[in-house]
VMD Tcl script that builds the backbone (N, CA, C; Angstrom):
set m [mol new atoms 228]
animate dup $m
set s [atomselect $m all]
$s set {name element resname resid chain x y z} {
  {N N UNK 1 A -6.323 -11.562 -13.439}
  {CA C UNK 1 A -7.005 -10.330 -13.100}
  {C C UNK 1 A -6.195 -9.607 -12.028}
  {N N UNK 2 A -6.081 -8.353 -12.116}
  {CA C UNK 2 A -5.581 -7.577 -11.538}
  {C C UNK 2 A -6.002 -6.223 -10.321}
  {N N UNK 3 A -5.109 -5.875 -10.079}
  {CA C UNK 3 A -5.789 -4.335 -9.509}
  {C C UNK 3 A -5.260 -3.368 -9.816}
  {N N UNK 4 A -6.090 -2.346 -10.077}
  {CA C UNK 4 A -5.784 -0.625 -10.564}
  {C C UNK 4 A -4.942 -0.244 -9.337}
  {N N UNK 5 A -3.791 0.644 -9.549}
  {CA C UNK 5 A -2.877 1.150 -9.127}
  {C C UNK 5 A -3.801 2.440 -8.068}
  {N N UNK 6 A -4.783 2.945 -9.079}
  {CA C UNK 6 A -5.674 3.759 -8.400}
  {C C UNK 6 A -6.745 3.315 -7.074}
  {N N UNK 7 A -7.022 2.019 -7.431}
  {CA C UNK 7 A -7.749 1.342 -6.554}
  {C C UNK 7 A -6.973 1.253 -5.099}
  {N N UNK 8 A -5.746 0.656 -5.431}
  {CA C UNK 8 A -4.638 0.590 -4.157}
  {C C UNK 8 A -4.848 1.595 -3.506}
  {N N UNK 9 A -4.119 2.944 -4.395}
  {CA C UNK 9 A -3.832 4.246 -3.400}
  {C C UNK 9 A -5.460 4.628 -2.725}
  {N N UNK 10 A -6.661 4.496 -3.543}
  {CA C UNK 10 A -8.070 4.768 -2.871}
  {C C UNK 10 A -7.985 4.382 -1.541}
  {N N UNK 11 A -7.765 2.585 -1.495}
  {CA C UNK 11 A -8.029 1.805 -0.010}
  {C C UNK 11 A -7.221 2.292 1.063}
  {N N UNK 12 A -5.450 2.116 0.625}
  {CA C UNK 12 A -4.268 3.224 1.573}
  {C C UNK 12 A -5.398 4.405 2.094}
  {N N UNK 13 A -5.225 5.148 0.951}
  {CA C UNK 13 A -5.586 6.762 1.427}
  {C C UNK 13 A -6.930 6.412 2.318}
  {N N UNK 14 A -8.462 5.536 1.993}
  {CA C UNK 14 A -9.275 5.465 3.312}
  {C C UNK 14 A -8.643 4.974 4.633}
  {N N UNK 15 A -7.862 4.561 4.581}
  {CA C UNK 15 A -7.462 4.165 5.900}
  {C C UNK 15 A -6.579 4.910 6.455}
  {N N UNK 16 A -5.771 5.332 5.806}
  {CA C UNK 16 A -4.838 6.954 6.106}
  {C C UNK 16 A -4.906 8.195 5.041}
  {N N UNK 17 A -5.921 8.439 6.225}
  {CA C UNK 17 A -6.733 9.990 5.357}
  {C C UNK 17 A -5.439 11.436 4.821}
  {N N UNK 18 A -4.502 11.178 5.930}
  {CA C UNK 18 A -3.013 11.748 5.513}
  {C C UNK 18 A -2.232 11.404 5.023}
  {N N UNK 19 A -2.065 10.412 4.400}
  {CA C UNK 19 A -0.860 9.516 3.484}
  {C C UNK 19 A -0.995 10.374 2.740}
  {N N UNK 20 A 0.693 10.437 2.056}
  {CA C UNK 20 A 1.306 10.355 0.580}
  {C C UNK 20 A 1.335 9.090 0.115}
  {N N UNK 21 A 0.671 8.823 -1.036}
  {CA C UNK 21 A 0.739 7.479 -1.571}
  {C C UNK 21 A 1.371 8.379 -3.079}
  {N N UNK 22 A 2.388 6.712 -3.222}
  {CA C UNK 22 A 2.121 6.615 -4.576}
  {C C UNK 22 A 2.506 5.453 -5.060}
  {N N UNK 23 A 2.292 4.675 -5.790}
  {CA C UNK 23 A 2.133 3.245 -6.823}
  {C C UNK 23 A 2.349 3.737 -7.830}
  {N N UNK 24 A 3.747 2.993 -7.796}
  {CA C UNK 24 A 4.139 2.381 -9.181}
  {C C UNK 24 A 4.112 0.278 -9.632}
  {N N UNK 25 A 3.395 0.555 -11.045}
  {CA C UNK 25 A 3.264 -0.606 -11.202}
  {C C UNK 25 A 4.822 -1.216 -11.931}
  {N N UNK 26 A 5.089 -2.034 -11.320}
  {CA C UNK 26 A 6.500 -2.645 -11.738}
  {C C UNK 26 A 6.475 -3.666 -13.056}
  {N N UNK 27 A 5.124 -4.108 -13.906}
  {CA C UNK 27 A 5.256 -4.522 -14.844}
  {C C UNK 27 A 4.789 -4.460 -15.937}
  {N N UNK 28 A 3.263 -4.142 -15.534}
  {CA C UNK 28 A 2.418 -3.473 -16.223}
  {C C UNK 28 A 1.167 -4.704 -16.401}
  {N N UNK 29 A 1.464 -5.285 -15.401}
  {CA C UNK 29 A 0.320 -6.388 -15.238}
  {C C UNK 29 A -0.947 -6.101 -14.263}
  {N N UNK 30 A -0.885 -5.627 -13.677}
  {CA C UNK 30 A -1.736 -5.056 -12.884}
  {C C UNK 30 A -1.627 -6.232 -11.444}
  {N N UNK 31 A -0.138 -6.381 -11.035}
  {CA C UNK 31 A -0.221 -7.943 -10.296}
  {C C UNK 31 A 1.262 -7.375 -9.602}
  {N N UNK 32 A 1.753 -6.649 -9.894}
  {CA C UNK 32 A 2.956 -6.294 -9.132}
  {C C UNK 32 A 3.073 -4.712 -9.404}
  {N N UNK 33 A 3.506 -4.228 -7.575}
  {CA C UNK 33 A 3.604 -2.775 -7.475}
  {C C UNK 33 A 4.519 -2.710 -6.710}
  {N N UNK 34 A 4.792 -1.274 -6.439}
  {CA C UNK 34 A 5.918 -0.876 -5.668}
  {C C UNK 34 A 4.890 0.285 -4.784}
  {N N UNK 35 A 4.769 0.127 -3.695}
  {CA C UNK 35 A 4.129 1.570 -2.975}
  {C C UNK 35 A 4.774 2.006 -2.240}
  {N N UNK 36 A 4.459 3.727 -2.147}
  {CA C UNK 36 A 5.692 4.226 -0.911}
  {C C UNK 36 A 4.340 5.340 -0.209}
  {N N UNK 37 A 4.291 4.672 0.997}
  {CA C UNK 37 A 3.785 5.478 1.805}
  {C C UNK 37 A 3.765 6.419 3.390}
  {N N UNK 38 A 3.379 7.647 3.229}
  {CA C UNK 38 A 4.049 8.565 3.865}
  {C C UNK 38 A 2.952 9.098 5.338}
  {N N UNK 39 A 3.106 8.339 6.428}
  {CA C UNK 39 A 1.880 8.858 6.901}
  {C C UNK 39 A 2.307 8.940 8.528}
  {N N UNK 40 A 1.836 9.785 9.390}
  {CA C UNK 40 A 1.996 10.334 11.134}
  {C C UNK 40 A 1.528 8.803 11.614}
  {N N UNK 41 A 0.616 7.605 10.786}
  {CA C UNK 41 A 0.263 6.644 11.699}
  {C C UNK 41 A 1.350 5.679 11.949}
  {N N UNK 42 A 2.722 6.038 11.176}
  {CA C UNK 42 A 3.475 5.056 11.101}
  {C C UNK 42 A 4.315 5.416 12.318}
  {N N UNK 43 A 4.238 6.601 12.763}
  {CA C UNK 43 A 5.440 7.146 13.813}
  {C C UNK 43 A 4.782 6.152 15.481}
  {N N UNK 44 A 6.412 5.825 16.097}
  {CA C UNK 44 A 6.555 4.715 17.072}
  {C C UNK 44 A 6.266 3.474 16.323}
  {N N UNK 45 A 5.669 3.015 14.775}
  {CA C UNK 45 A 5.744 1.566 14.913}
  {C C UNK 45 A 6.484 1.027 14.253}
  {N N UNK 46 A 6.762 -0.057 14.494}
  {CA C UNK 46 A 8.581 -1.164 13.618}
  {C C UNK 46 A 7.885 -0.933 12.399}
  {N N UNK 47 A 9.022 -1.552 11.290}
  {CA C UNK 47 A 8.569 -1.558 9.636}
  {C C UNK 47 A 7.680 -2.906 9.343}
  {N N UNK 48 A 7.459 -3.021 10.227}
  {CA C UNK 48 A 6.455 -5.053 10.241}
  {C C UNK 48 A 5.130 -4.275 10.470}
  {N N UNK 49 A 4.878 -3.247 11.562}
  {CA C UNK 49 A 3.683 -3.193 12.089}
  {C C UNK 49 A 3.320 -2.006 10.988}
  {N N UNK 50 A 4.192 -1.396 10.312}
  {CA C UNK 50 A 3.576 0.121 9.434}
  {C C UNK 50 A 3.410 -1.355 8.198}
  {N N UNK 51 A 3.872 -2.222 7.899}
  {CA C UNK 51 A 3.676 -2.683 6.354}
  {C C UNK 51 A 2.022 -3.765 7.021}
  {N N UNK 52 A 2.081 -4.147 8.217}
  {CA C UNK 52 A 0.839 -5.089 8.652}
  {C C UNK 52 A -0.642 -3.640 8.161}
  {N N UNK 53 A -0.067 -2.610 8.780}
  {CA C UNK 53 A -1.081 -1.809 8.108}
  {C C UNK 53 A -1.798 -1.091 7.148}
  {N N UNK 54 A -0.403 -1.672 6.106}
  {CA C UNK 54 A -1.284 -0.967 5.040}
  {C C UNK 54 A -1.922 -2.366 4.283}
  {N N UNK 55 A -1.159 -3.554 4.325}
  {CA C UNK 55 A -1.629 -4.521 4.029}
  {C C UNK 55 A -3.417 -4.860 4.614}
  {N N UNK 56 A -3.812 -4.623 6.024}
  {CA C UNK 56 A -4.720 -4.697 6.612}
  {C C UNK 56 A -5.770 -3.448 5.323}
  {N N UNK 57 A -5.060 -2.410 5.325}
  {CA C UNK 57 A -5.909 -1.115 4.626}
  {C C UNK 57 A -6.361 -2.064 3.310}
  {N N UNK 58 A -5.949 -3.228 2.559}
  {CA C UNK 58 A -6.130 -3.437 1.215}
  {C C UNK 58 A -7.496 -4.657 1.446}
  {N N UNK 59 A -7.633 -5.084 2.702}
  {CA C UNK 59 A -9.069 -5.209 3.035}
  {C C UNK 59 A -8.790 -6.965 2.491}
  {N N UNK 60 A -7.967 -7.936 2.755}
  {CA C UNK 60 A -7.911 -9.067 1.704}
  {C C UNK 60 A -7.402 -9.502 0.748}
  {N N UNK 61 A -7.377 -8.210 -0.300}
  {CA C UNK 61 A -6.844 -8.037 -1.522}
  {C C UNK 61 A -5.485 -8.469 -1.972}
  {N N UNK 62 A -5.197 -8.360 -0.936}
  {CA C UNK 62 A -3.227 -8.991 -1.118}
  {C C UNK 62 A -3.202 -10.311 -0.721}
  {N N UNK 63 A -2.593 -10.962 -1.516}
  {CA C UNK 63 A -2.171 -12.505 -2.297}
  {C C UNK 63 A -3.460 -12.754 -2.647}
  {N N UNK 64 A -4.834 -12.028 -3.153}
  {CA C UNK 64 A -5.422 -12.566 -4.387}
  {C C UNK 64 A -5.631 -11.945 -5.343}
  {N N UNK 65 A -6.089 -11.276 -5.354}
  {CA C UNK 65 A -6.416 -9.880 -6.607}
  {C C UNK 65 A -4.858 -9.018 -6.827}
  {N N UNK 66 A -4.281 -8.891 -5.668}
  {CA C UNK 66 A -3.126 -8.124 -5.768}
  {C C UNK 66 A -2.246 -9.277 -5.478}
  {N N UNK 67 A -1.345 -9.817 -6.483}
  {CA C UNK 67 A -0.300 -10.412 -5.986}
  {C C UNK 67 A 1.256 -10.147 -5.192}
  {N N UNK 68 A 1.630 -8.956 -5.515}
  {CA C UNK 68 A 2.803 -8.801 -5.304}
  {C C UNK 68 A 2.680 -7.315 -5.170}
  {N N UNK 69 A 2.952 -6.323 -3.653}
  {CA C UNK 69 A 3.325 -5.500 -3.387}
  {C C UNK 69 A 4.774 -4.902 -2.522}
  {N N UNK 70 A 5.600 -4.244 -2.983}
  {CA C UNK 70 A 6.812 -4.111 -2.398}
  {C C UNK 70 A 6.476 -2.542 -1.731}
  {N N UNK 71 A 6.646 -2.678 -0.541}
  {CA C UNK 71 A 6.394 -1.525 0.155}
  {C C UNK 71 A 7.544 -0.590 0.927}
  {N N UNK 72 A 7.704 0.548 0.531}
  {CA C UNK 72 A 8.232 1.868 1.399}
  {C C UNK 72 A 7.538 2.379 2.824}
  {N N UNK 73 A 7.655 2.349 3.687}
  {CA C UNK 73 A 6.757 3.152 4.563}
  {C C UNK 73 A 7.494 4.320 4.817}
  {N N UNK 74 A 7.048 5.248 6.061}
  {CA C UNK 74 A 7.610 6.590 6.610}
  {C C UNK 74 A 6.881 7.515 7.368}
  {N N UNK 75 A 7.677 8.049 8.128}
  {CA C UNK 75 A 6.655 9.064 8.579}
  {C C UNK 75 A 6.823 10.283 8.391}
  {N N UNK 76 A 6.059 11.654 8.292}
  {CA C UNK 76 A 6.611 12.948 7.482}
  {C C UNK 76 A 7.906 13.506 8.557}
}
mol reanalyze $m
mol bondsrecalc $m
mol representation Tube
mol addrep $m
């Protein structure tokens, strides 16, 4: 079982009401993605503390429902 690509960008985007999200699914399993996200909360923090947060935004979901996310961060 998997997660909707849409579901992802939903949880991102509640937690950063200004993100550019976008997900791409890398297999078509619903178990591996690629996200690149674009948001002012990332500015001053390392690429550990912008990826701890979007991971935190998925509420759990990552390493069970979501197995495998490869992440972009940034700030505009």
């Amino acid at each position: 079982m998997g997660m909707a690509a849409e579901d992802i960008a939903r949880m991102i985007k509640e937690s950063f009401p200004d993100a550019e999200v976008r997900i791409e699914d890398l297999t078509g399993d619903g178990n591996h993605y690629a996200a690149t996200v674009i948001s002012e909360a990332f500015r001053g923090k390392s690429r550990v503390q912008q990826h701890q947060m979007i991971y935190d935004s998925l509420k759990g979901n990552m390493g069970s429902v979501l197995h495998a996310l490869a992440l972009k961060t940034a700030t505009p």
